[in-house]
C-alpha positions in Angstrom: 137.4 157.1 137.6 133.9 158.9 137.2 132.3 159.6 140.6 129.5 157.2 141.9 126.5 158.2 142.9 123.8 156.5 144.9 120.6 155.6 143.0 117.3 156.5 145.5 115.2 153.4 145.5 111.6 153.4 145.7 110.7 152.0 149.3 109.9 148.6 149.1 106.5 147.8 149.5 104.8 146.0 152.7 105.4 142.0 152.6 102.1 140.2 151.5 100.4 138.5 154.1 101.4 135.3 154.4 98.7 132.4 152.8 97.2 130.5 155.7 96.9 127.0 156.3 94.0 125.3 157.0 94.6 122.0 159.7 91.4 121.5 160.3 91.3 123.6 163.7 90.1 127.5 163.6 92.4 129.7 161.6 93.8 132.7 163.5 94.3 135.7 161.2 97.8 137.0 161.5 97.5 140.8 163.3 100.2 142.7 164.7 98.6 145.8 166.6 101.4 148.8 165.5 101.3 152.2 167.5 99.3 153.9 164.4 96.8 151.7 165.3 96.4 152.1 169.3 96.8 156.0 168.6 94.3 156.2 165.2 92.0 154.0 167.2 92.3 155.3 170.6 92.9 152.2 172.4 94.6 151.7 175.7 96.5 149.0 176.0 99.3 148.1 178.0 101.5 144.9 178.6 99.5 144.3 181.6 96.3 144.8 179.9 96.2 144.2 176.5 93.2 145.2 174.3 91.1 142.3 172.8 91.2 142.1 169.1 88.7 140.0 167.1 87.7 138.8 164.0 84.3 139.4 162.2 83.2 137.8 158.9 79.7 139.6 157.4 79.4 137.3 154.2 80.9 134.9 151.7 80.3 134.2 148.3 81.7 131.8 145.4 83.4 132.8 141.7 84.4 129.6 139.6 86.7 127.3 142.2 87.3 130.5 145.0 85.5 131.5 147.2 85.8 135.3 148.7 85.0 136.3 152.6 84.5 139.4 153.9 84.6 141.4 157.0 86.0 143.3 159.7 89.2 143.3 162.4 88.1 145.3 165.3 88.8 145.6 169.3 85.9 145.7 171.9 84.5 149.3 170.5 86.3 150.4 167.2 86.5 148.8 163.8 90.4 148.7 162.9 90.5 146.8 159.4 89.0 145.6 156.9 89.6 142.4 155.5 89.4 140.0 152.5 89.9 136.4 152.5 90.1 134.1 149.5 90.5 130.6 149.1 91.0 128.5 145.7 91.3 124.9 146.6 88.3 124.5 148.8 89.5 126.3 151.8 92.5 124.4 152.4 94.6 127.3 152.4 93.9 131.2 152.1 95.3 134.4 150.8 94.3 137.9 151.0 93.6 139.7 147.3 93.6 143.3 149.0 95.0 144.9 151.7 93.4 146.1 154.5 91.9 149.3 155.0 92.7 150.9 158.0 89.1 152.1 159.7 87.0 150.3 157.1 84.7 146.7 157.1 82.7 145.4 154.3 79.4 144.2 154.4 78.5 142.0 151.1 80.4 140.5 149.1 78.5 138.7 145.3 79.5 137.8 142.1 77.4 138.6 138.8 79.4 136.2 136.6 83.1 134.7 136.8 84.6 137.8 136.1 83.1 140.5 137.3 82.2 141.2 141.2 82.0 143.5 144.0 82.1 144.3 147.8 80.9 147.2 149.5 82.3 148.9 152.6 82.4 152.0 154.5 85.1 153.8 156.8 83.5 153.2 160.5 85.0 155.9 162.5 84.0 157.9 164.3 81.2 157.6 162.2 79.8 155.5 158.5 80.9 157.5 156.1 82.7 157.5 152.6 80.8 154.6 151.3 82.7 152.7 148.5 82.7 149.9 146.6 85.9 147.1 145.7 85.1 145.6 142.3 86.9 143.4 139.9 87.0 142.1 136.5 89.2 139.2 137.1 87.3 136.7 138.8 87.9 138.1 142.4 92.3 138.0 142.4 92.8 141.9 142.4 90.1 144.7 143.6 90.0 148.4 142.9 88.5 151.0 145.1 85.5 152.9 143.6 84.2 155.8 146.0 80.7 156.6 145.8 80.5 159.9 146.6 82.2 163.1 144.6 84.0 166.2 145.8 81.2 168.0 145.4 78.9 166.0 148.5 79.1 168.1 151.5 78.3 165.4 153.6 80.2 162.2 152.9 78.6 160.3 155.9 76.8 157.2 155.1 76.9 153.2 154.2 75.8 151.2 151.6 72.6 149.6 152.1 71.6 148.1 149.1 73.5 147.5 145.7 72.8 145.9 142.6 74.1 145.2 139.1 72.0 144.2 135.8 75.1 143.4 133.8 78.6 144.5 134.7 78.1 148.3 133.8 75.0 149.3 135.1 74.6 148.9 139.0 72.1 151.1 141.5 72.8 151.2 144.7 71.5 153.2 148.4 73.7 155.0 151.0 71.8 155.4 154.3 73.4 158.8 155.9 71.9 157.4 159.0 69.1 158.9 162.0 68.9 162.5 161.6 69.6 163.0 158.2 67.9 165.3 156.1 66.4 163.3 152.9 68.2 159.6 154.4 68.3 157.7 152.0 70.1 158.5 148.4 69.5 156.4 145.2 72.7 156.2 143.1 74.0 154.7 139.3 76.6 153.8 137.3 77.1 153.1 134.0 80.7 152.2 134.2 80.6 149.3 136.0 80.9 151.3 139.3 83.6 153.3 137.9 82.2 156.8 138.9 78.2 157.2 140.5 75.8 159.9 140.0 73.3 161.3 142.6 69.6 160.2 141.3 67.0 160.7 144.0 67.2 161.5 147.7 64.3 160.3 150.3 63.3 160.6 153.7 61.7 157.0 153.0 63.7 153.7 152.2 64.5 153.4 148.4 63.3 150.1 147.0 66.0 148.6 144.0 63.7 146.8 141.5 66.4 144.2 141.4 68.0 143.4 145.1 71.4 141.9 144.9 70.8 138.5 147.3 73.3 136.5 149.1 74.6 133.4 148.1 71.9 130.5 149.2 74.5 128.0 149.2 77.4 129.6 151.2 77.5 130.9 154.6 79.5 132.4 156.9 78.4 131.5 160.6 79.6 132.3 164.3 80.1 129.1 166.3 80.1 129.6 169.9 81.6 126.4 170.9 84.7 127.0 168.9 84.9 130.9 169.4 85.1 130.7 165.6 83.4 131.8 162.5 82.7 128.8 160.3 82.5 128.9 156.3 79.9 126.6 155.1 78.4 125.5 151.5 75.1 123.9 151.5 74.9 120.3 149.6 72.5 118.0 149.3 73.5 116.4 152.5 73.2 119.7 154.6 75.8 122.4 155.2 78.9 121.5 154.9 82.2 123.1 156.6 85.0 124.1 154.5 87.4 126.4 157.0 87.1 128.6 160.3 88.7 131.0 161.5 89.1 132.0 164.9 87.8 134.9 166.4 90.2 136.3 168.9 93.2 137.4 167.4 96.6 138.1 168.7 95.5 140.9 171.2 97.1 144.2 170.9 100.0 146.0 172.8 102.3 148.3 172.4 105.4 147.1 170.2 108.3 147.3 172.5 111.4 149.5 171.4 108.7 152.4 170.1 
C-alpha cells in the first residue's frame, strides 16, 4: 500500500461577522478586544478596569434598496477599526461588506449611480496618513482598497478631504498632510475609476474641486444622547424617519484570558 501523505491546507479564513438583528432597541456591534489590539493600540486594560470601547458612525448613504454606513471603532484616545455597515431590507438586519481595518476610520461614504461607489479613509495612528479609497462596481456588496499615494511619496501622511467623481473613471480628490506641512494640500486624479492617482498640484492654500461630492440630503446618521446611540435616519415627507441604531458602547476591552 502506497504511503500517505498529509495534504497542507490553506488556513481557513476568519468567520464573517455575524448579520445583526434589528429589535427595534440600539444595536451593539459585536467586538472582541484580542491582545494585538491592546498591544498595537497601547491600551491598558485590566479585568478590573477595562478600557471603554465605542462606536462612531461619520455618514450614510443609499444604492438601490441598501443602504451603506460608515465609521470608526475606537477606545477613549485611539482609533482601532474601521467599519462598514450595510443593510438591504430597510435596516431590519445588517451585514458587514468588508472587513475591518485595523487602525483605520472612514469618513464619507456616496454613490454615483447603482453600481459604482466609494468611501474614503485613512490609517489614524499615530498620525493621518496613507489615505485610500474603498470603491466598488457592484452596487456597494464587495469593496476593493485603492491607495492614493505611490512608492515614490516620501511622506505618506495625510487624509482625504475632499473627493469627487464625474463618471465612474474620472474622480479628483485632496489629501490635507495636516499643520506644518510644506505645500498642505495636494490635488490628485484618476482616470481609472480610482484604480491608481497621479500627483497634480500641491498648495499651501485649500484646493477648491469644481464639482464637490455632497452628502446624501435624505439620509443621516445622528448621535442621540438619550439612547447613547447613533440613529440612521431617511428624510420623508413627514420628517426624518428612523430606520436602525446602534449603540455606542461596545463590549469594553480586556485581556482574553488563557493568553
Amino acid at each position: 500500500m502506497g504511503a500517505l501523505f498529509a495534504q497542507e491546507q490553506a488556513p481557513a479564513p476568519p468567520p464573517a461577522p455575524p448579520v445583526l438583528e434589528n429589535h427595534g432597541k440600539p444595536i451593539e456591534v459585536p467586538f472582541t478586544c484580542t491582545n494585538e489590539d491592546i498591544r498595537a493600540a497601547g491600551l491598558s486594560c485590566t479585568e478590573d478596569d477595562p478600557c471603554p470601547i465605542f462606536l462612531e458612525l461619520t455618514a450614510v448613504d443609499p444604492v438601490g434598496n441598501r443602504v451603506v454606513v460608515v465609521g470608526n471603532i475606537h477606545s477613549e484616545a485611539t482609533t482601532l477599526y474601521s467599519i462598514v455597515l450595510a443593510s438591504d431590507d430597510e435596516g431590519k438586519t445588517w451585514s458587514e461588506p468588508h472587513e475591518r481595518i485595523r487602525a483605520a476610520g472612514f469618513d464619507r461614504v456616496q454613490f454615483l449611480d447603482l453600481q459604482n461607489g466609494w468611501i474614503s479613509g485613512e490609517e489614524l495612528s499615530p498620525l493621518p496618513q496613507n489615505p485610500f479609497l474603498l470603491t466598488t462596481n457592484d452596487g456597494g456588496k464587495s469593496w476593493v482598497r485603492r491607495p492614493i499615494f505611490n512608492e515614490n511619496v516620501d511622506s505618506r501622511f495625510g487624509l482625504v478631504q475632499q473627493v469627487s467623481f464625474s463618471d465612474k473613471t474620472d474622480g479628483r480628490l485632496v489629501v490635507d498632510r495636516g499643520l506644518g506641512s510644506d505645500d498642505r494640500y495636494v490635488l490628485f486624479d484618476s482616470n481609472d475609476g480610482g484604480e491608481t492617482w497621479q500627483l497634480r498640484q500641491e498648495s499651501t492654500k485649500p484646493i477648491p474641486l469644481a464639482h464637490p461630492a455632497a452628502a446624501s440630503a435624505a439620509w443621516r446618521a445622528r448621535a442621540d444622547a438619550p439612547s447613547k446611540a447613533f440613529i440612521i435616519e431617511r428624510h420623508t415627507p413627514a420628517g426624518w424617519q428612523a430606520i436602525a441604531s446602534f449603540s455606542v458602547r461596545l463590549t469594553p476591552c480586556v485581556p482574553p484570558t488563557g493568553q
